[in-house]
PyMOL Python script that loads the backbone (N, CA, C, O; Angstrom):
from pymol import cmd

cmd.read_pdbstr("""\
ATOM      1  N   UNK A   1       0.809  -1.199   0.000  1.00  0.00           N
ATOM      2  CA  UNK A   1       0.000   0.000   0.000  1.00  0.00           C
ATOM      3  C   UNK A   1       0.853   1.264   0.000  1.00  0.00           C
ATOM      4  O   UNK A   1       0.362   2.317  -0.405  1.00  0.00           O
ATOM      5  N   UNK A   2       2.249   1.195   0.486  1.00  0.00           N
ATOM      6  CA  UNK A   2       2.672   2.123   0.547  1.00  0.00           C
ATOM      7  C   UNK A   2       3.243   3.060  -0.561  1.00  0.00           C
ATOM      8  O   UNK A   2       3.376   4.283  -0.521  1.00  0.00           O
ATOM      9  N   UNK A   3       3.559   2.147  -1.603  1.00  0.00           N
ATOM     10  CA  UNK A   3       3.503   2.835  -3.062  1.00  0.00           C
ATOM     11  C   UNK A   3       2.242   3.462  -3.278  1.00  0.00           C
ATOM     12  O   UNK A   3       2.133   4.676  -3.106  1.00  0.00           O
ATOM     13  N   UNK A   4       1.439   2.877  -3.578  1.00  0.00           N
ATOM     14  CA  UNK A   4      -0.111   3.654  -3.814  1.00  0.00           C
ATOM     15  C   UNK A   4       0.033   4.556  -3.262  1.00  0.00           C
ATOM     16  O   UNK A   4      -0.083   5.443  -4.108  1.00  0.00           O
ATOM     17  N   UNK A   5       0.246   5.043  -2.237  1.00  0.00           N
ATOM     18  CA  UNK A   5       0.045   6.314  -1.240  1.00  0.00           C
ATOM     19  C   UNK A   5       0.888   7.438  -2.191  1.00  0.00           C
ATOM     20  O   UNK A   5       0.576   8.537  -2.650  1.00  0.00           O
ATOM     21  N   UNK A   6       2.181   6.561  -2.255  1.00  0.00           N
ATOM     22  CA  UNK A   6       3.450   7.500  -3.098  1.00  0.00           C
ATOM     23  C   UNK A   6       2.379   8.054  -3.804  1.00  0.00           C
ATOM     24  O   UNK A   6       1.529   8.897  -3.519  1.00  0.00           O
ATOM     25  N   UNK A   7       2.692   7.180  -5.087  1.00  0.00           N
ATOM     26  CA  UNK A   7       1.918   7.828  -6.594  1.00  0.00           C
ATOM     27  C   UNK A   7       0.917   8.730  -6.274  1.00  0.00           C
ATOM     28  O   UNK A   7       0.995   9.882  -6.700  1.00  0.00           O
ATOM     29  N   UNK A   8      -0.145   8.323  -5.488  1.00  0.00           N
ATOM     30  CA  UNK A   8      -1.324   9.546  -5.123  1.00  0.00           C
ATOM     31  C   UNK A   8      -0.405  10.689  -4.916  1.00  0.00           C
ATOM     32  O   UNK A   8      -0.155  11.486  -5.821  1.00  0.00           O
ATOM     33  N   UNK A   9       0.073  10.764  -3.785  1.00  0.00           N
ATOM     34  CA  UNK A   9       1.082  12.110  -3.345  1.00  0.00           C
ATOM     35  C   UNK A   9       2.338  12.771  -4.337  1.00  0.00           C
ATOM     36  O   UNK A   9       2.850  13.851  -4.042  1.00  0.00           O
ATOM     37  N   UNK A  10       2.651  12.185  -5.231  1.00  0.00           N
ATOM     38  CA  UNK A  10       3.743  12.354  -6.296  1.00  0.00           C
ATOM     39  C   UNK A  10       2.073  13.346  -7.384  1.00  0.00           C
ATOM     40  O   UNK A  10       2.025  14.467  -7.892  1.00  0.00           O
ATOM     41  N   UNK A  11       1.326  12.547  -7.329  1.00  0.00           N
ATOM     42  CA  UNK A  11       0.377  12.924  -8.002  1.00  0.00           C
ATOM     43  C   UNK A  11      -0.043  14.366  -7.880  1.00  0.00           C
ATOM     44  O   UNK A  11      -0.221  15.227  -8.742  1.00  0.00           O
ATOM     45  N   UNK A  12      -0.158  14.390  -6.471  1.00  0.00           N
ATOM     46  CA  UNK A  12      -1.313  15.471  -5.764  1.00  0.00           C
ATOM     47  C   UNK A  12       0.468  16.609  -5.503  1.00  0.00           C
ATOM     48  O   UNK A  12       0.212  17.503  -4.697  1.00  0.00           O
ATOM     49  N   UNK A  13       1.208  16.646  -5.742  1.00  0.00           N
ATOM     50  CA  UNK A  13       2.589  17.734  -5.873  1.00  0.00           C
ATOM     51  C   UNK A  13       2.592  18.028  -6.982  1.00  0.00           C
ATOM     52  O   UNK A  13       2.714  19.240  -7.156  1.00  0.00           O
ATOM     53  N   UNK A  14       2.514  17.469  -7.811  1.00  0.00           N
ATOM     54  CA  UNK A  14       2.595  17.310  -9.355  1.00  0.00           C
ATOM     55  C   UNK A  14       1.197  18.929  -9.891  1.00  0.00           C
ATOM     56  O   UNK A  14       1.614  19.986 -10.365  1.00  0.00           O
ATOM     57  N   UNK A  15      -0.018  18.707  -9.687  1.00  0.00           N
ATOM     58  CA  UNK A  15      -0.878  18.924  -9.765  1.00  0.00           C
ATOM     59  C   UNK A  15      -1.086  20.175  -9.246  1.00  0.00           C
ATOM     60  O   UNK A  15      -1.565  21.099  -9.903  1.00  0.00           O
ATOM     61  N   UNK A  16      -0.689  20.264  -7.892  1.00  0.00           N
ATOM     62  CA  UNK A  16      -0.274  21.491  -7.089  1.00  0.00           C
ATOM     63  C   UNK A  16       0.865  22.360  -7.821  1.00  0.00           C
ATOM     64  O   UNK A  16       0.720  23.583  -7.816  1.00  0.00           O
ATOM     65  N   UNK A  17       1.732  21.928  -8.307  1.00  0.00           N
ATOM     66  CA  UNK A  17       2.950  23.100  -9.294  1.00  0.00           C
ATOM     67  C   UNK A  17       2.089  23.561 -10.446  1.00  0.00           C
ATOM     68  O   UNK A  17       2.043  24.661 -10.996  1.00  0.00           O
ATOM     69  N   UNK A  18       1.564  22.688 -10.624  1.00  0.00           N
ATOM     70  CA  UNK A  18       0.929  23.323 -12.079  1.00  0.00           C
ATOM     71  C   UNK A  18      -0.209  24.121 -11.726  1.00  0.00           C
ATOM     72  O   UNK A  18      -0.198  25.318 -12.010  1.00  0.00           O
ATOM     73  N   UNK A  19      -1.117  23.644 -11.186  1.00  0.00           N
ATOM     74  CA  UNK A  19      -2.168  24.867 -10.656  1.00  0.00           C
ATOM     75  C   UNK A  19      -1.330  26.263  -9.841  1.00  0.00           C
ATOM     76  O   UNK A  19      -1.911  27.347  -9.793  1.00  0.00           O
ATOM     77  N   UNK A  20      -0.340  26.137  -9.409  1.00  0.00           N
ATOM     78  CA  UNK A  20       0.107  27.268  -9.011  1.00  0.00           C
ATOM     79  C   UNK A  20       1.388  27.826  -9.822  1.00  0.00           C
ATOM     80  O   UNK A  20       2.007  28.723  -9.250  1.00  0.00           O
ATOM     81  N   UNK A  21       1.812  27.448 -10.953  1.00  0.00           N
ATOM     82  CA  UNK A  21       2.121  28.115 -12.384  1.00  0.00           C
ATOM     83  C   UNK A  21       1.002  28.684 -12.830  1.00  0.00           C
ATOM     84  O   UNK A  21       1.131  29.883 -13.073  1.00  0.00           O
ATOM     85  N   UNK A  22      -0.170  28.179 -13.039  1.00  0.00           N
ATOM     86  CA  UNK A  22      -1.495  28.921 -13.657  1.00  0.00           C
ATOM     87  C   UNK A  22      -1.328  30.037 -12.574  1.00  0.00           C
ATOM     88  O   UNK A  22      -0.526  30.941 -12.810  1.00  0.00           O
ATOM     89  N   UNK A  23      -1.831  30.035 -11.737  1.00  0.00           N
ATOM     90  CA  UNK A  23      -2.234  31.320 -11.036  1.00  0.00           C
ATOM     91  C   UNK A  23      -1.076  32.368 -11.521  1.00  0.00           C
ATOM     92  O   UNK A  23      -1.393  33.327 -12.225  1.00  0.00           O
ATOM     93  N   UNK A  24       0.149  32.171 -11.156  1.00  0.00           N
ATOM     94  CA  UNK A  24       1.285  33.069 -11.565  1.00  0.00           C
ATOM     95  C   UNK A  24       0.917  33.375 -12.912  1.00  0.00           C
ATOM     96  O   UNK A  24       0.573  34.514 -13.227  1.00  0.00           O
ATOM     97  N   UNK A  25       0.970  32.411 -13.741  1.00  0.00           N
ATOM     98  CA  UNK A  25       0.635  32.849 -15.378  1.00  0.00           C
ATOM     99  C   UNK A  25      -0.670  34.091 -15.485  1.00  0.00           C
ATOM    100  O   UNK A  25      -0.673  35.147 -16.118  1.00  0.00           O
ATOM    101  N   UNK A  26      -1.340  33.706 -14.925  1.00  0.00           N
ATOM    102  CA  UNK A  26      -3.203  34.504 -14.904  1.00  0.00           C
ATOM    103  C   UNK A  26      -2.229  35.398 -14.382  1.00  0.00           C
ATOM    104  O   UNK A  26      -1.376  35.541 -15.258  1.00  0.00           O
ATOM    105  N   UNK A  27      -1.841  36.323 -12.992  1.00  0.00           N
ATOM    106  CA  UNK A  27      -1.719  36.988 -12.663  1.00  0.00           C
ATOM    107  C   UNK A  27      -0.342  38.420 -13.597  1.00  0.00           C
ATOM    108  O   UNK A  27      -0.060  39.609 -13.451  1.00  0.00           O
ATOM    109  N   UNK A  28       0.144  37.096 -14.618  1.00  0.00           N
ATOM    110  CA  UNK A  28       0.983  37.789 -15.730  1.00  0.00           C
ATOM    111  C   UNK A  28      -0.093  38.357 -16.638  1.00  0.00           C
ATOM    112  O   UNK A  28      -0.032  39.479 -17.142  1.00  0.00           O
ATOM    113  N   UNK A  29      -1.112  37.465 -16.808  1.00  0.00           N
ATOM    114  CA  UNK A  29      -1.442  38.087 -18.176  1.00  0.00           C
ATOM    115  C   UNK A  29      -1.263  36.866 -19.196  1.00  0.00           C
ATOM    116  O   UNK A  29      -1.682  36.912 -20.352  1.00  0.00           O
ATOM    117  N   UNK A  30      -0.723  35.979 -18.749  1.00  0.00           N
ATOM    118  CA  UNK A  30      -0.281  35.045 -19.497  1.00  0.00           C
ATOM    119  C   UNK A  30      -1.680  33.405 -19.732  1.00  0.00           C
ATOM    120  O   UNK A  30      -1.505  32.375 -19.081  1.00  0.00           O
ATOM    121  N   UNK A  31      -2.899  33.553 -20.732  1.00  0.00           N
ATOM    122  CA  UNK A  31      -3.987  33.733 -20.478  1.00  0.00           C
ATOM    123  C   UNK A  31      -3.760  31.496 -21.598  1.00  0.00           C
ATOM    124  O   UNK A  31      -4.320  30.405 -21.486  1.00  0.00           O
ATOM    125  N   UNK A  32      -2.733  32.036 -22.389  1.00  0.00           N
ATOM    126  CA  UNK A  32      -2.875  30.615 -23.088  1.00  0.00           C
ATOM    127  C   UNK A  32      -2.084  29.500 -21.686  1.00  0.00           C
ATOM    128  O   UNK A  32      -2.515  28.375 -21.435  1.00  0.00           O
ATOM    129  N   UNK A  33      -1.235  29.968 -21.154  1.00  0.00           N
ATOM    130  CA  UNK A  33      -0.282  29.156 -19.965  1.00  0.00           C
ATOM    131  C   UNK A  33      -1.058  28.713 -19.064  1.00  0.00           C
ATOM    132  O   UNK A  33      -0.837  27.595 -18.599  1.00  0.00           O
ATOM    133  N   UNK A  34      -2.113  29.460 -18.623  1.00  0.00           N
ATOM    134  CA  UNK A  34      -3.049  29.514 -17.791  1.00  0.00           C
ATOM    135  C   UNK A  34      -3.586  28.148 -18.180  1.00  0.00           C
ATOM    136  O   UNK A  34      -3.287  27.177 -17.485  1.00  0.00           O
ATOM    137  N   UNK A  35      -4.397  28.007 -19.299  1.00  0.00           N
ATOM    138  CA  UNK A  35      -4.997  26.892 -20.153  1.00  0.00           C
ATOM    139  C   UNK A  35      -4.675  25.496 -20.487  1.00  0.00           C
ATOM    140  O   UNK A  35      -5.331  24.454 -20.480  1.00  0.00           O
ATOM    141  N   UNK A  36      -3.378  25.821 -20.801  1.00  0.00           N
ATOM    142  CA  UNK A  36      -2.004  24.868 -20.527  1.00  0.00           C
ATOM    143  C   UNK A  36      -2.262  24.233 -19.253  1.00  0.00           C
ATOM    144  O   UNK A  36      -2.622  23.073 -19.055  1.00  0.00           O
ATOM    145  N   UNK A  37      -2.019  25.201 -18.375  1.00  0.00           N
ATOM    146  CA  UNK A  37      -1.663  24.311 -17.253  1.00  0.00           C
ATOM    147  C   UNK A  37      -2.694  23.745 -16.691  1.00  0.00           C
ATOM    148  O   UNK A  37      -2.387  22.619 -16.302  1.00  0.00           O
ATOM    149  N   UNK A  38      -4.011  24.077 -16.425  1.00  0.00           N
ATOM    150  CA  UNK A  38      -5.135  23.585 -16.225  1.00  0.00           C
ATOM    151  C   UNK A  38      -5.406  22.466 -17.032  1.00  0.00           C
ATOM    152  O   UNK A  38      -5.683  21.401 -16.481  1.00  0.00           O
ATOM    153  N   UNK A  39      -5.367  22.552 -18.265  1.00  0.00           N
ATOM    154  CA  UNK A  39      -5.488  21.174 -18.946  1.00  0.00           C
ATOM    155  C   UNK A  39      -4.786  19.763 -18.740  1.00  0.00           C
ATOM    156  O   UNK A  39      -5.145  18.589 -18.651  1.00  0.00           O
ATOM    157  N   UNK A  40      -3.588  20.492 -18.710  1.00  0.00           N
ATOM    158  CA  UNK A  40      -2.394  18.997 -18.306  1.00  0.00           C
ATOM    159  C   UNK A  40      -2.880  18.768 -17.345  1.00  0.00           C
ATOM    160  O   UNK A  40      -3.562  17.747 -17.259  1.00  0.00           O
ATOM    161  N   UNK A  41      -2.681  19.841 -15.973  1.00  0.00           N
ATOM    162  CA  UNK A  41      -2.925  19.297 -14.657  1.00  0.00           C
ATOM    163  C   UNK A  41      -3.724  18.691 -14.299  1.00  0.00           C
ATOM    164  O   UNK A  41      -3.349  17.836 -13.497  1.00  0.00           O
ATOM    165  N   UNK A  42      -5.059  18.704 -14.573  1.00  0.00           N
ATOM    166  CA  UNK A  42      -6.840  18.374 -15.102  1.00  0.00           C
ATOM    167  C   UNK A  42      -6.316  16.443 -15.259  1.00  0.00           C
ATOM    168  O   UNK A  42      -6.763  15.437 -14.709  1.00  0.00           O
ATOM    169  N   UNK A  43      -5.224  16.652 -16.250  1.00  0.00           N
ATOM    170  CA  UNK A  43      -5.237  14.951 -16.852  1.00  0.00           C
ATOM    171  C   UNK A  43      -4.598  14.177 -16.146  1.00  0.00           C
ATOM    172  O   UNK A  43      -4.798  12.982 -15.929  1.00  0.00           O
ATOM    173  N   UNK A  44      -3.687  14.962 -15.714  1.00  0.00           N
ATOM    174  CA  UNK A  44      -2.326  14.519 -14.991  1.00  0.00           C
ATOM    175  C   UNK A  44      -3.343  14.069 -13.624  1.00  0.00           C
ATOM    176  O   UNK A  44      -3.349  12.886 -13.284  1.00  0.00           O
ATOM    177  N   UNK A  45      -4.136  15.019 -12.926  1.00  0.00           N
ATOM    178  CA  UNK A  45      -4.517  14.676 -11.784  1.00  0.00           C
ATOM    179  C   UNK A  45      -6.205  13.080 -11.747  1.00  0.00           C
ATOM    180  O   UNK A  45      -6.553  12.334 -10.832  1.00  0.00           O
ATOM    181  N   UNK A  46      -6.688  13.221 -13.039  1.00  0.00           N
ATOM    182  CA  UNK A  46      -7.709  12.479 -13.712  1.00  0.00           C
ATOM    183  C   UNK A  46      -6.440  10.919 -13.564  1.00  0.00           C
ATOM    184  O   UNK A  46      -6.466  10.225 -12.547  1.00  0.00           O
ATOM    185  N   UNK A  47      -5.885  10.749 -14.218  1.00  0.00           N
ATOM    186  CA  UNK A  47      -5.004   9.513 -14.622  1.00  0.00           C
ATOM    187  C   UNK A  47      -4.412   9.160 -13.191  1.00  0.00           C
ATOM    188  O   UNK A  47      -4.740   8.103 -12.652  1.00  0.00           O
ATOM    189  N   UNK A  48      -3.303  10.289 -12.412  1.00  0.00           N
ATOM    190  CA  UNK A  48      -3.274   9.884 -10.851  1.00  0.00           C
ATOM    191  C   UNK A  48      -4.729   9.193  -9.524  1.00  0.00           C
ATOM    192  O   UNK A  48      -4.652   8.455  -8.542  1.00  0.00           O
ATOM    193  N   UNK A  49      -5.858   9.896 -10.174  1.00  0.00           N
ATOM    194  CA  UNK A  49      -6.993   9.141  -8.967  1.00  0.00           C
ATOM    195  C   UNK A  49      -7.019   7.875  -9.729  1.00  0.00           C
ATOM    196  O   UNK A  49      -6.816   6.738  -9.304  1.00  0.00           O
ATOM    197  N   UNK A  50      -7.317   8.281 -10.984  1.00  0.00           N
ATOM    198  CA  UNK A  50      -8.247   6.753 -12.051  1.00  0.00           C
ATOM    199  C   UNK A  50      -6.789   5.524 -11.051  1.00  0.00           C
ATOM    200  O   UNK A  50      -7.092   4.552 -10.358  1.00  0.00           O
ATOM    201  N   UNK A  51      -5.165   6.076 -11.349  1.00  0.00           N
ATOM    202  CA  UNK A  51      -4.567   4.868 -10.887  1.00  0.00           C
ATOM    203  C   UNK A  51      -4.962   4.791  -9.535  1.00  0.00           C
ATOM    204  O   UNK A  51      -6.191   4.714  -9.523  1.00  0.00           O
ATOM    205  N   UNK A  52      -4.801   4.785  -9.132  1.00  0.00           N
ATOM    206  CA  UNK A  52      -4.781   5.250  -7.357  1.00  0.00           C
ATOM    207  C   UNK A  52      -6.422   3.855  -7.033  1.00  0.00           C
ATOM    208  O   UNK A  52      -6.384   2.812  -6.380  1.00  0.00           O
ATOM    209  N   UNK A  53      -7.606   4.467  -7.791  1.00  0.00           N
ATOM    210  CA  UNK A  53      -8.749   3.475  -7.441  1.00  0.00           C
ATOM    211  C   UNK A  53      -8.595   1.816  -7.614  1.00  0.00           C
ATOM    212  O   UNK A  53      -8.763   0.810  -6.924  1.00  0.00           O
ATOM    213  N   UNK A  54      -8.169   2.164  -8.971  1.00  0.00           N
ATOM    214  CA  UNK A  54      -8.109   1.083  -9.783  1.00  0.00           C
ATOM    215  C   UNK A  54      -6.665   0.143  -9.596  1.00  0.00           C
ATOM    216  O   UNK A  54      -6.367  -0.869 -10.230  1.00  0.00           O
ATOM    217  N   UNK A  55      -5.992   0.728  -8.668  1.00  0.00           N
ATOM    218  CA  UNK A  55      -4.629  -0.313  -7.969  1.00  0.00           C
ATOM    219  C   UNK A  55      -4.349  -1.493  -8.087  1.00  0.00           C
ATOM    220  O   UNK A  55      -3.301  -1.725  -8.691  1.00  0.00           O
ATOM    221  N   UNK A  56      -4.946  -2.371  -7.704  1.00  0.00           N
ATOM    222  CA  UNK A  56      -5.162  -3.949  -7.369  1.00  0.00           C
ATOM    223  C   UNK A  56      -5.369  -4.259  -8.986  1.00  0.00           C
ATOM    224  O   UNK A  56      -4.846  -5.224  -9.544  1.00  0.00           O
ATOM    225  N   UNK A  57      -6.038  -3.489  -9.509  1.00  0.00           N
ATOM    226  CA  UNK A  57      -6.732  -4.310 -10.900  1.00  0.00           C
ATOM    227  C   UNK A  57      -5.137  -3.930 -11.688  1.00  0.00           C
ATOM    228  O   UNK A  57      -4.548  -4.777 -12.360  1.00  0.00           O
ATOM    229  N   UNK A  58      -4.699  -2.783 -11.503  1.00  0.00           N
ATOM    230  CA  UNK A  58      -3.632  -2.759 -12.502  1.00  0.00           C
ATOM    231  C   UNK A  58      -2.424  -3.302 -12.562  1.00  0.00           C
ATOM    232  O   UNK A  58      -1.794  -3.559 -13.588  1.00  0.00           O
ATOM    233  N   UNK A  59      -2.030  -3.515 -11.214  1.00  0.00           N
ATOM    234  CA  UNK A  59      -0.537  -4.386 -10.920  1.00  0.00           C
ATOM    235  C   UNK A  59      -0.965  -5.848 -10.521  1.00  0.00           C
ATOM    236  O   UNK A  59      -0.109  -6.691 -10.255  1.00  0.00           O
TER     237      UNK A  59
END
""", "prot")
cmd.dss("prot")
cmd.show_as("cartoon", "prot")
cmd.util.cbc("prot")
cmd.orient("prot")
């Protein structure tokens, strides 16, 4: 279990830089980065839960 935990938390840091690049970006002005980063992060954090549930079934 203790990997699982990792990946969630590798996940949920991951997710956190990028939502807080967006904010910096928005607060530039910087309106496509913003978009960028919400999107990746959006998938990045979608694919980290989906693994995270689905554990047992995947390894």
């Amino acid at each position: 279990m203790g990997t699982r935990h990792a990946v969630l938390a590798l996940v949920a840091l991951v997710t956190l830089i990028m939502a807080v690049r967006a904010v910096l970006a928005g607060l530039d002005g910087d309106f496509g980065t913003v978009g960028r980063q919400v999107g990746v992060g959006g998938i990045v954090f979608a694919f980290g839960v989906g693994l995270y549930r689905n554990w047992e079934s995947v390894g």
